[in-house]
N, C-alpha and C positions, 0 to 999 in steps of 0.2 A: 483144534481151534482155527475157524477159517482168519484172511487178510483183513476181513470186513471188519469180524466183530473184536479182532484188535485193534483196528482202527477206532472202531467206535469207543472202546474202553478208554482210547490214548486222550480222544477227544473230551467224552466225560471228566475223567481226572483233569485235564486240563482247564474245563470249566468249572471244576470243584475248588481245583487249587489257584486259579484267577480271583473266585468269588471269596476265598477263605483269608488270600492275599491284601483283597481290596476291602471286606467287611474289618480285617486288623487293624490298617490304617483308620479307617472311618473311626471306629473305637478309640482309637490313640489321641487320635486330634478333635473328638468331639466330647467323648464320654465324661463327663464332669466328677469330679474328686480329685484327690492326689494321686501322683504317679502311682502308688499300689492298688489303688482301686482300679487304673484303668488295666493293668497288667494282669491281675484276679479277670477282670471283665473278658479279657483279650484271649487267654488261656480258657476260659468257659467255653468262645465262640470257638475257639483251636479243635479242642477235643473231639467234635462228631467231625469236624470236617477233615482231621488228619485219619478220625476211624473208619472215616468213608472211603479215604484215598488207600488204608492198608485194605479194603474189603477188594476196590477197585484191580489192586494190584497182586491179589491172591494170596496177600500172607497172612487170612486165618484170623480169628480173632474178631471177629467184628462183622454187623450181620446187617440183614435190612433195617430192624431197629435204630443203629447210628446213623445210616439214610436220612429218615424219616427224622429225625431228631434236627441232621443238618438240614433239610428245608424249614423244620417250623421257626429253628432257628434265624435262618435266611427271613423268612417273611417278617417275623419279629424285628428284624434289622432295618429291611424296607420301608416297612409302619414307622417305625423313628426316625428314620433316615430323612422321610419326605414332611417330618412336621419340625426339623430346621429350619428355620427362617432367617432371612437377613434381618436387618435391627438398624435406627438412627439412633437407637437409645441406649451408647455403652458410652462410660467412660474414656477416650480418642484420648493421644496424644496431641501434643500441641500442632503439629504441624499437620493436621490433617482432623482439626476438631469443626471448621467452617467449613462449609459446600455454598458453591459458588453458585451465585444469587442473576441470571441476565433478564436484562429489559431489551430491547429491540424495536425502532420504530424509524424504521426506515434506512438509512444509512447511520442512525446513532444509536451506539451501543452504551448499556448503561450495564456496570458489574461492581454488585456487591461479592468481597470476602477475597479480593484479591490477595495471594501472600507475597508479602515483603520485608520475609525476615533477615535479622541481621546474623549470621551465623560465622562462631568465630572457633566452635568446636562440634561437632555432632549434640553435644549435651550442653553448651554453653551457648544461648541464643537470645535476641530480641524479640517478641511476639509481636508482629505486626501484621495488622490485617486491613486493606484498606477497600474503596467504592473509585473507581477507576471511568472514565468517557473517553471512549473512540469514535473516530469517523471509520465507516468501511469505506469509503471513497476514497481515504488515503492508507490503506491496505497495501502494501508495496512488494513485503515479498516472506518467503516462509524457507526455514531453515529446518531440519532434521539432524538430530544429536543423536548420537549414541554415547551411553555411558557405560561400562566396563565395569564389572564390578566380581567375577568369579570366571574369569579366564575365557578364551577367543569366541566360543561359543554364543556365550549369555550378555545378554545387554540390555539396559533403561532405554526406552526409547522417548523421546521427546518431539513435540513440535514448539518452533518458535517462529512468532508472525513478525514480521516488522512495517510499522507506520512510515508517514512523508516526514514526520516532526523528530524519526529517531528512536522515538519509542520503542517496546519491543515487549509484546507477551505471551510466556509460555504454555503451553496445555500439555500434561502429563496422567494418563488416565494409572493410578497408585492402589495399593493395598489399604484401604484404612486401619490403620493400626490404632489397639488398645493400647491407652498408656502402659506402659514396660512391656510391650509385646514386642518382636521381632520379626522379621521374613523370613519364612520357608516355602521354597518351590516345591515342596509335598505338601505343603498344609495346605497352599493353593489350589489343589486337587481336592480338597475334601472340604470346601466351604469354611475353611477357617476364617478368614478376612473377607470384609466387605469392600466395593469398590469405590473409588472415589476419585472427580477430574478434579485435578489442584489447578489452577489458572495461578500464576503466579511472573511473578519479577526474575527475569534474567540471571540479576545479580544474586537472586537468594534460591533459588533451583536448579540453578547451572553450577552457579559457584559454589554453592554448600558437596555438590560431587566433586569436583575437583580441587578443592581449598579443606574443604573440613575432614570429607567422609576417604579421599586419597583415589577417588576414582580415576579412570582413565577414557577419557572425553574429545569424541569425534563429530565436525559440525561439517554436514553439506547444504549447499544451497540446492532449491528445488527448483526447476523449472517450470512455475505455473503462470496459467493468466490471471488477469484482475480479477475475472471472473470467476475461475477455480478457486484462487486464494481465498474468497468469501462464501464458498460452499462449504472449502472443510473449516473455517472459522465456525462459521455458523452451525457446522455439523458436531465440532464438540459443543458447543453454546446446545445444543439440542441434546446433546450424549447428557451433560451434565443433570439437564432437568430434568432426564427423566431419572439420573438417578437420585436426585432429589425427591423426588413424588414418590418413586417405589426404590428401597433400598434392594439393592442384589450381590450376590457374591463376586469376587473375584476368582477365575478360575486361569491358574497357570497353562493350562491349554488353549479355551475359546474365549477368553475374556479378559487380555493384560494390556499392557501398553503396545506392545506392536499390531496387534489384530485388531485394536478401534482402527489406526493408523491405516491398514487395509481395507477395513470394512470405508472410510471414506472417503478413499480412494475409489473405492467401486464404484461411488457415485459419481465420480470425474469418466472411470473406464470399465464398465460395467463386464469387459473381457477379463480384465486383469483374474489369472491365473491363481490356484492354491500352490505353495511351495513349502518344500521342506525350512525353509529359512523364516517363514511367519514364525515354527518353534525355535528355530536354533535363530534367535533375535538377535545376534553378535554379527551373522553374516546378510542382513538388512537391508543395508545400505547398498550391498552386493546385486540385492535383489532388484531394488531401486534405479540401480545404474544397468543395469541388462533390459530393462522397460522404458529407457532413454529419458530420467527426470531430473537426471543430475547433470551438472552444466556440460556442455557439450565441447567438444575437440582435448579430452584428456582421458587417457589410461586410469582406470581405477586404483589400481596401483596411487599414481600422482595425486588421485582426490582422496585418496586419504592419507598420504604421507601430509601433502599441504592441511587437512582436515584437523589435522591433530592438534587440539586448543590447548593439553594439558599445562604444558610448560609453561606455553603464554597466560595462562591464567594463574599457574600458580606465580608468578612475577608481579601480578597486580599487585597495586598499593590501593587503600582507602579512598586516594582522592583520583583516581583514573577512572578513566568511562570503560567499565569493562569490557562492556558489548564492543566496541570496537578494537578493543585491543586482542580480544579475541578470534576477531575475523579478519585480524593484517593477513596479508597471504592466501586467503582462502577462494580459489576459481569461484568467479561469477557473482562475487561483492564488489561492488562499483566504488570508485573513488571515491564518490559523493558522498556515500555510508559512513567511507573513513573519517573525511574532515571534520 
């Protein structure tokens, strides 16, 4: 048996048992019934593809017929696989049942479906939803979060803008979730969840991570112009509508909260590089500060030791401005912010 055509067997199996791999999950997370239906379904699609890999591998047993079995199978997978659709029409949990509604007309910005809830548990809340006017002339300055929420790697990424008046509002591109559904970074792979930009209040998407859900929460300042500031505003304000118009999936690789976050970026630096850290979202900020956007004359180290809101946020009381209790200490927040 020449190098070649071992070669080429290793290959085959490999793309037998990639396709046998990814066709199980798709099944798992799409296939509709109860747990034993999809596991029945799952073992059906197993069989030719594990008969193909023993034919592959020479142990007998199993002939071209289980081949031919695993493609019709495969294409039968394909054919359903491509008539999933996204959907505006399931049942949403509360926090992500409204899509954010913008107007636009010159410097004045009009938003329906603002959130500003009052969150005093993960499952104990105020349902507040409100219709919000900014000036982008008083657009001032834009902060980047990380939230921690499954160890150093992984992280929520957020943007928060802040106004002349104090104001302050956040854009967080989310999973929409079905009432009593949950997140999984594999279901994200297989069209489980739709996408959705929350536009939301400081107090109630910053604080519900570090007050209710136990995350652990890192705020840098960005270094843009007035000018920039109002590209990427207006470029979630544009993310959003379109996912208003056509509903799309969420996809834990191309399509989560840190890769909008890039993608509008590009339009500030159309250079800006692909890295390993768009996926590993935890080291971000890392990447952020190596492209010189984060406040300048400090060790990264220092901007995220000082970054670190958790503590200070969980110390809030009811009747404090949290946004700035948040940002005591934090490089490249002006005095002016604080008072």
């Amino acid at each position: 048996m020449s190098l070649l055509f071992i070669v080429l067997l290793i290959l085959l199996a490999s793309l037998v048992l990639g396709l046998a791999v990814w066709g199980g999950f798709a099944l798992w997370y799409q296939c509709p019934g109860p747990r034993w239906v999809r596991l029945l379904v799952m073992a059906a699609w197993s069989l030719p593809a594990l008969a193909t890999l023993a034919a592959l591998a020479g142990a007998g047993g199993a002939s071209g017929g289980w081949a031919l079995a695993f493609v019709l199978a495969l294409v039968v997978l394909l054919w359903w696989w491509r008539g999933i659709r996204a959907s505006h029409d399931r049942v949403w949990a509360d926090d992500v049942a409204c899509m954010l509604v913008s107007q636009v007309n010159g410097d004045r910005v009009r938003l329906d479906n603002v959130r500003n809830f009052e969150w005093r548990s993960e499952t104990d809340y105020d349902v507040r939803w409100e219709s919000r006017d900014y000036d982008l002339s008083q657009l001032v300055s834009a902060d980047l979060l990380l939230s921690y929420w499954m160890g150093p790697a992984i992280a929520h990424t957020l943007v928060s803008f802040g106004f002349a008046d104090g104001r302050r509002l956040v854009f967080s591109l989310e999973i929409r979730r079905e009432r009593g559904e949950s997140f999984s970074a594999l279901g994200g792979f297989f069209r489980k969840f739709e996408a959705v930009i929350v536009a939301a209040d400081e107090r109630d998407i910053v604080r519900t991570r570090t007050n209710a859900r136990g995350e652990d929460v890192y705020l840098y300042r960005l270094q843009l112009r007035p000018d920039q500031l109002r590209k990427v505003f207006l470029g979630y304000l544009e993310r959003a509508a379109q996912l208003r118009a056509k509903p799309r999936f969420y996809n834990t690789l191309t399509s989560n909260c840190t890769t909008i976050v890039f993608e509008l970026a590009r339009r500030l630096s159309p250079s800006l590089p692909l890295d390993y850290r768009l996926l590993l979202s935890g080291y971000f900020a890392g990447y952020v500060f190596d492209h010189g956007v984060l406040t300048p004359g400090y060790r990264f180290d220092q901007l995220r030791q000082a970054g670190r809101i958790t503590e200070r946020a969980l110390q809030s009381a009811p009747g404090d401005d949290y946004s700035k209790l948040i940002r005591l200490g934090v490089p490249g927040v002006g005095e002016d912010e604080l008072r």
